[in-house]
C-alpha positions as CSV (number, residue, x, y, z in Angstrom):
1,X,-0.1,4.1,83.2
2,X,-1.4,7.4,85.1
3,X,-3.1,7.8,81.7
4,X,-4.9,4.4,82.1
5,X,-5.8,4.6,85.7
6,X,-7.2,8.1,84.9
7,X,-9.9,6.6,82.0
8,X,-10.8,3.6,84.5
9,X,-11.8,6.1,87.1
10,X,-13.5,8.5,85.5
11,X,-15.1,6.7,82.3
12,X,-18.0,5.2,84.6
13,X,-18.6,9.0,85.7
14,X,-18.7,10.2,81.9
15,X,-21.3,7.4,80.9
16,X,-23.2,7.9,83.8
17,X,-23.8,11.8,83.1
18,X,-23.4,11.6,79.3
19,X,-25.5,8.5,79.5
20,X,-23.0,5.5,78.0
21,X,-24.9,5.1,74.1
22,X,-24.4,8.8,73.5
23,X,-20.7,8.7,75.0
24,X,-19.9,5.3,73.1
25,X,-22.1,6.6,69.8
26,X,-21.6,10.3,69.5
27,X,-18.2,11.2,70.8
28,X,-15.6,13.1,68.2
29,X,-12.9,10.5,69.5
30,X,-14.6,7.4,68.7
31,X,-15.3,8.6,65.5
32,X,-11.4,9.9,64.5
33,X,-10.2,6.6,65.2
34,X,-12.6,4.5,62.8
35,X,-10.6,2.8,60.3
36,X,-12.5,3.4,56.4
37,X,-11.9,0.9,53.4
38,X,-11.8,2.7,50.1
39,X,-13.0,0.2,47.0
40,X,-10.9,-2.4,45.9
41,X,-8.6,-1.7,43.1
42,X,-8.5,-5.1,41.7
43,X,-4.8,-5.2,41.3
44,X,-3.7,-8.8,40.7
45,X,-0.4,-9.5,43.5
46,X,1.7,-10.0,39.9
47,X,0.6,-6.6,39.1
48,X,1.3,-4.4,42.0
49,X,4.8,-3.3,41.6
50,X,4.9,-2.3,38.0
51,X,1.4,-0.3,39.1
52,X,3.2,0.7,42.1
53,X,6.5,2.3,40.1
54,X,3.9,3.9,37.4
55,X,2.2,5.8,40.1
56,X,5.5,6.6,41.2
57,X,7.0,7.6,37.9
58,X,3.7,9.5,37.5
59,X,3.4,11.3,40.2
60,X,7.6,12.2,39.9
61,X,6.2,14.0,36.4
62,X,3.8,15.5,37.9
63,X,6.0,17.0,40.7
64,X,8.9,17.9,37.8
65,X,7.0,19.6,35.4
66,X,5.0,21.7,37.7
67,X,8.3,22.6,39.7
68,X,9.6,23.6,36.4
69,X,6.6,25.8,35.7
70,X,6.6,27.4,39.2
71,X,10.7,28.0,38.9
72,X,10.1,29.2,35.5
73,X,7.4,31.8,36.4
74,X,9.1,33.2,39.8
75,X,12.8,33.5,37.8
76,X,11.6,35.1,34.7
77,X,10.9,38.8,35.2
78,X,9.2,39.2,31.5
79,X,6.8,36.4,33.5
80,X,5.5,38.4,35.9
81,X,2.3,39.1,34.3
82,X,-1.4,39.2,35.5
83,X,-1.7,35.8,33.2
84,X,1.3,33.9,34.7
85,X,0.8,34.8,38.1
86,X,-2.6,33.1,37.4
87,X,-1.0,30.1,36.1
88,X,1.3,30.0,39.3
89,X,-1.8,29.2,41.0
90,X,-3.3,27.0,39.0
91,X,-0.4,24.7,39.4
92,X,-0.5,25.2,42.8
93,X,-3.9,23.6,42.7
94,X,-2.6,21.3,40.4
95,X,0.1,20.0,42.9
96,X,-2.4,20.1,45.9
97,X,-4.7,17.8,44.1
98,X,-1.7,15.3,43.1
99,X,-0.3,15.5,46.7
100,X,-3.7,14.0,47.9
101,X,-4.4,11.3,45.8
102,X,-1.1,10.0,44.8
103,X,0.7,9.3,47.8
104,X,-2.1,7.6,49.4
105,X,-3.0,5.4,46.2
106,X,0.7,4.4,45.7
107,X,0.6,3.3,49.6
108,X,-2.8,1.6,49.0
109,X,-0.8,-0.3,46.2
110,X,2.3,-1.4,48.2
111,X,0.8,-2.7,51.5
112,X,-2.3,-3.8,49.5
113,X,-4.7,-2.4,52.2
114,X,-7.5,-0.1,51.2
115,X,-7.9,1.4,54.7
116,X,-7.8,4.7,55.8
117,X,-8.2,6.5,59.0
118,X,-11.2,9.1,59.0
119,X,-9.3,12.4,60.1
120,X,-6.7,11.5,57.2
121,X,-9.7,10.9,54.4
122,X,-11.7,13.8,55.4
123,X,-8.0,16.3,55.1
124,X,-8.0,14.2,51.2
125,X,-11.4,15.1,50.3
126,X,-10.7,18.7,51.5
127,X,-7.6,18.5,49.9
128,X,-9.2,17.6,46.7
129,X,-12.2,19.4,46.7
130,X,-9.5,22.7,47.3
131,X,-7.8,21.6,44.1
132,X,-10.9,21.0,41.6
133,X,-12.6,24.6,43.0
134,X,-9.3,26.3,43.0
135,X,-8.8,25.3,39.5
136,X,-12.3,26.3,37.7
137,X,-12.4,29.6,39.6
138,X,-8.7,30.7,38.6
139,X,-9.5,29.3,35.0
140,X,-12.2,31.9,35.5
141,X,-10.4,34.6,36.3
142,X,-7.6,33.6,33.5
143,X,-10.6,33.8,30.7
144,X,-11.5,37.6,32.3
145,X,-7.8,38.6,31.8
146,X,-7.8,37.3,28.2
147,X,-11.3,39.2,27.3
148,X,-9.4,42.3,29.2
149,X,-6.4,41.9,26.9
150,X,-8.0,41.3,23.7
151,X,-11.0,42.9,23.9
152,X,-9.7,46.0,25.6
153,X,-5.7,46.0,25.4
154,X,-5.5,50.0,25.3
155,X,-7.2,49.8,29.2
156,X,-5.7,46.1,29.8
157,X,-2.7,48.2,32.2
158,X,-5.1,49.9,34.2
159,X,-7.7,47.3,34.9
160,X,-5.6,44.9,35.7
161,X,-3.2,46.1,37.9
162,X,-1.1,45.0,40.8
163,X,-3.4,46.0,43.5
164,X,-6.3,44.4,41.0
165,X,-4.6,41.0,41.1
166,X,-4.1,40.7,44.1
167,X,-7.5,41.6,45.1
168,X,-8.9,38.5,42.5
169,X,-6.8,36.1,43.7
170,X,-7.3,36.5,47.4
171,X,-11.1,36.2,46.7
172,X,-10.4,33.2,44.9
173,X,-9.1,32.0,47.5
174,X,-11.3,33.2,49.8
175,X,-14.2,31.8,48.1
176,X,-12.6,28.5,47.8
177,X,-11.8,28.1,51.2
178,X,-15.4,29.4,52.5
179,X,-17.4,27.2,50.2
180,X,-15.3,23.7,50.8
181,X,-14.7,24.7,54.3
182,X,-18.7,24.6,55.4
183,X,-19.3,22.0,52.5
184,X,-17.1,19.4,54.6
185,X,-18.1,21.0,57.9
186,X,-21.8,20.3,57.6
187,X,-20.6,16.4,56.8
188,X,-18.6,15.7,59.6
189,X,-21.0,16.7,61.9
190,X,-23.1,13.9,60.8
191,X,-22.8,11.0,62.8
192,X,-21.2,7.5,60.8
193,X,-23.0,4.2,60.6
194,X,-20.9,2.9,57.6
195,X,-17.0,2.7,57.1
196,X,-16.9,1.7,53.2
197,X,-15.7,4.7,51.2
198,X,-17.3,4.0,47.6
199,X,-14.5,5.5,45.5
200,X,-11.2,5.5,44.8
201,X,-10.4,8.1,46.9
202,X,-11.8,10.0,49.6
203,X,-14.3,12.7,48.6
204,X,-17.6,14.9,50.0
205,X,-19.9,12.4,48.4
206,X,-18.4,9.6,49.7
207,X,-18.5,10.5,53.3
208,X,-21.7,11.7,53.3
209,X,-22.4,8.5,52.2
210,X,-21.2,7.3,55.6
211,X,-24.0,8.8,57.7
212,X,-27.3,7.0,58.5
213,X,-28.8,10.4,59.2
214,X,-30.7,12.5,57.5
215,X,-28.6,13.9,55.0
216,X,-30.5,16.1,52.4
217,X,-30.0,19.4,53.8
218,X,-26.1,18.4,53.0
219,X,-26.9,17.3,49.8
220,X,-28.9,20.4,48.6
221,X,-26.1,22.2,49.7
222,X,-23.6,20.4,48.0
223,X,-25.9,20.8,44.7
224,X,-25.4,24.6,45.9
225,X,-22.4,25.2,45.7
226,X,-21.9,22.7,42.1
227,X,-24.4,24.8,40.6
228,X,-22.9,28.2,41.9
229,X,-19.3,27.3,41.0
230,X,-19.5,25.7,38.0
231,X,-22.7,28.0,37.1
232,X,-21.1,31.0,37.4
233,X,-17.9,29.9,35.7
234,X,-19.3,28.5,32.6
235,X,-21.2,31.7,32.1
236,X,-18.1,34.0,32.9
237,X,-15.6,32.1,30.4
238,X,-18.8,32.0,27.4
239,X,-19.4,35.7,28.0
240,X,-15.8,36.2,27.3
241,X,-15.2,34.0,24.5
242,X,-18.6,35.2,22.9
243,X,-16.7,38.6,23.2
244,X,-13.3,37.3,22.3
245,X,-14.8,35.9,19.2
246,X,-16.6,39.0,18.5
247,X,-13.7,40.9,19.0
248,X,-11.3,39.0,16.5
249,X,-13.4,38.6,13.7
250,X,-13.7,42.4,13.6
251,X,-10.3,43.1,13.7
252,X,-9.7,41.2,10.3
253,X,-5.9,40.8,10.9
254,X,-4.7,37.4,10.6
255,X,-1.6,37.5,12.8
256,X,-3.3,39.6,15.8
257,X,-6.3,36.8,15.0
258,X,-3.7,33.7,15.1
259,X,-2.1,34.9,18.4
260,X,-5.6,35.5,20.4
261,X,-6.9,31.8,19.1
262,X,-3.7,30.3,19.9
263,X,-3.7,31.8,23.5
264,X,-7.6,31.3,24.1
265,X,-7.7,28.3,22.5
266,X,-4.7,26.5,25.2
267,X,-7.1,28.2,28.3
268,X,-10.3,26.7,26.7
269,X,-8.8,23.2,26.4
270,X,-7.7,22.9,30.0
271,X,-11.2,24.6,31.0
272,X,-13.1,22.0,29.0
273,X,-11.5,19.1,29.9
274,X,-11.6,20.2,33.8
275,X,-15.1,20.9,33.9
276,X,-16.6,18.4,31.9
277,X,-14.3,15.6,34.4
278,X,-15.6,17.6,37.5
279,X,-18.9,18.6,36.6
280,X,-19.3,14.7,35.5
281,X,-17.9,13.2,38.7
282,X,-19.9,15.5,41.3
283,X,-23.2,14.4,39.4
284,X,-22.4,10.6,39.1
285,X,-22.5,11.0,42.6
286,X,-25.8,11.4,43.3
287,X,-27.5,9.5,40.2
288,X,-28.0,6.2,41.2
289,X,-28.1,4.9,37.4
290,X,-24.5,5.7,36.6
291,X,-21.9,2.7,36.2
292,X,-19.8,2.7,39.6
293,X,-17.0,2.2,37.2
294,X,-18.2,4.6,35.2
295,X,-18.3,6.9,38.3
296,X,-14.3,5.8,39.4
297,X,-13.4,6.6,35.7
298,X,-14.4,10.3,36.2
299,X,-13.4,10.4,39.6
300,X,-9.5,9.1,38.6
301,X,-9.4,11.5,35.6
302,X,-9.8,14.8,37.5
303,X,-7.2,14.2,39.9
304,X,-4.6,12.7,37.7
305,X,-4.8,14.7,33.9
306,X,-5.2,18.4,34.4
307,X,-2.0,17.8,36.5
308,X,0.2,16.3,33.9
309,X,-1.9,17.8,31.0
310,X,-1.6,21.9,32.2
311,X,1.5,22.6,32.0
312,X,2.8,21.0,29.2
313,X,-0.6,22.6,27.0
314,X,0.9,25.9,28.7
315,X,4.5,25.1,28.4
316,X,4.4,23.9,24.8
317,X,1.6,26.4,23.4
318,X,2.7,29.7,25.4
319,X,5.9,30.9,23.6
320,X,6.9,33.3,26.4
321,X,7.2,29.8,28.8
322,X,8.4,27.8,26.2
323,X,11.6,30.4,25.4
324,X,12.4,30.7,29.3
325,X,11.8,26.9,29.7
326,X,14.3,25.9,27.0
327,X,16.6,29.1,27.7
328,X,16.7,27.5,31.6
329,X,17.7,24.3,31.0
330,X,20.4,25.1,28.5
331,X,22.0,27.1,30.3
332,X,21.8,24.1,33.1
333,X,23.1,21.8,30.8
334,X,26.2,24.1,29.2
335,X,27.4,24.9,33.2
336,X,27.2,21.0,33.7
């Protein structure tokens, strides 16, 4: 009540010196409590709660295998490796990207509602935008440590040490955070006309979307930082391939050959599939020519694959993993 009689006294003072169209129009509180609709999904009523269990089933995989990943990696001592610490952050990634989408899409199914408050779909698209960065730059970085080890195993100990690890992943991080961080910063301080979300989920393209403003200096950016990101990684992980290749057809042993294909050939996978999704979805974004369903297609695929995908390619193709992952869980299953 005192919080009531406070607003009816002094909200004629505030319009007065704030004048009331920029108080109503322009204030950070009116905005935080619009109400977004996200597309429809087109789920028939009959359909909902076998879609509804799936993405629950799915998303249950999702949170299982990278669990048993993570476990896996922080148990094992023999683990603790320049490689594997990488791919403890990739799945980190993994499972932020997962956490964003699939318990808001599962919700969406149950109460058939498509809305979403704007704080909660701008922390998605950050949340999201963190995952797919996160994961190209530490796919980088993984595709440097296999040119390191291959290329240059006598010096592989002393370039890639402790103190050198660390030092990568914080800037991947670092970088990561910087670049999505001002990304989403210069969108939000646009002002919203619009409250449809034209995806599936909530994303940097689709709120900028929202604004009736003058939005191009946000959208160069956004080309920016795609072109810098995925730029730079695409050339890092060629460069090292190029010299990867190189490298093992001028050895001219098979099994030393087998072993560096097998390994490089399970990062290149995951890399391709991730960037060709992302690098497909950010442009279908700002081509006006590309299928909206098309567009969802892409969008879905990122955020639901490379999860379930990575670490069974890792766990089933990396025999160091796949050992401690079938060593854990017989031992589980003889103490039962």
């Amino acid at each position: 009540m005192s919080q009531l009689v406070f607003f009816m006294l002094f909200l004629p003072g505030l319009e007065v010196i704030m004048g009331a169209d920029t108080y109503l129009n322009n204030s950070n509180l009116t905005r935080f409590m619009t109400i977004l609709t996200m597309e429809s999904l087109d789920i028939p009523p009959s359909s909902a709660s076998s879609i509804f269990v799936f993405g629950i089933i799915t998303y249950c995989l999702i949170l299982f295998f990278q669990s048993m990943l993570l476990v896996t990696i922080v148990v094992k001592r023999d683990l603790h490796k320049p490689m594997y610490i990488l791919l403890f952050n990739l799945s980190l990634c993994d499972l932020m990207g997962a956490t964003a989408f699939f318990p808001q899409m599962v919700c969406s199914i149950l109460s058939q509602s498509r809305e979403i408050s704007y704080p909660v779909c701008v922390l998605q698209g950050i949340l999201i935008h963190l995952y797919g960065g996160g994961s190209v730059l530490f796919l980088t970085v993984m595709a440097y440590d296999r040119y390191i080890a291959i290329c240059k195993p006598l010096r592989y100990h002393n370039l890639m040490t402790q103190g050198t690890l660390v030092k990568l992943i914080f800037m991947v991080w670092s970088i990561d955070v910087v670049i999505i961080g001002s990304t989403f910063i210069l969108t939000i301080s646009k002002e919203i006309c619009r409250t449809n979300i034209v995806d599936m989920y909530c994303n940097n393209p689709s709120l900028m979307k929202l604004s009736c403003e003058d939005t191009r200096v946000v959208n160069n950016y956004g080309l920016f930082t795609i072109a810098l990101i995925q730029g730079s990684s695409i050339l890092i992980v060629s460069l090292s391939y190029i010299k990867i290749l190189i490298t093992c057809l001028s050895t001219k042993q098979a099994k030393s050959i087998s072993k560096a294909m097998q390994t490089c050939g399970t990062h290149l996978i995951v890399f391709l599939s991730l960037e060709i999704n992302t690098l497909f979805a950010l442009i279908s974004h700002r081509l006006d020519a590309v299928s909206p369903h098309l567009r969802r297609a892409f969008g879905v695929s990122v955020v639901i694959f490379p999860p379930i995908l990575n670490p069974l390619i890792y766990g089933l193709k990396t025999r160091e993993i796949r050992q401690a992952v079938f060593t854990f869980l017989q031992r589980k299953i003889s103490s039962i």
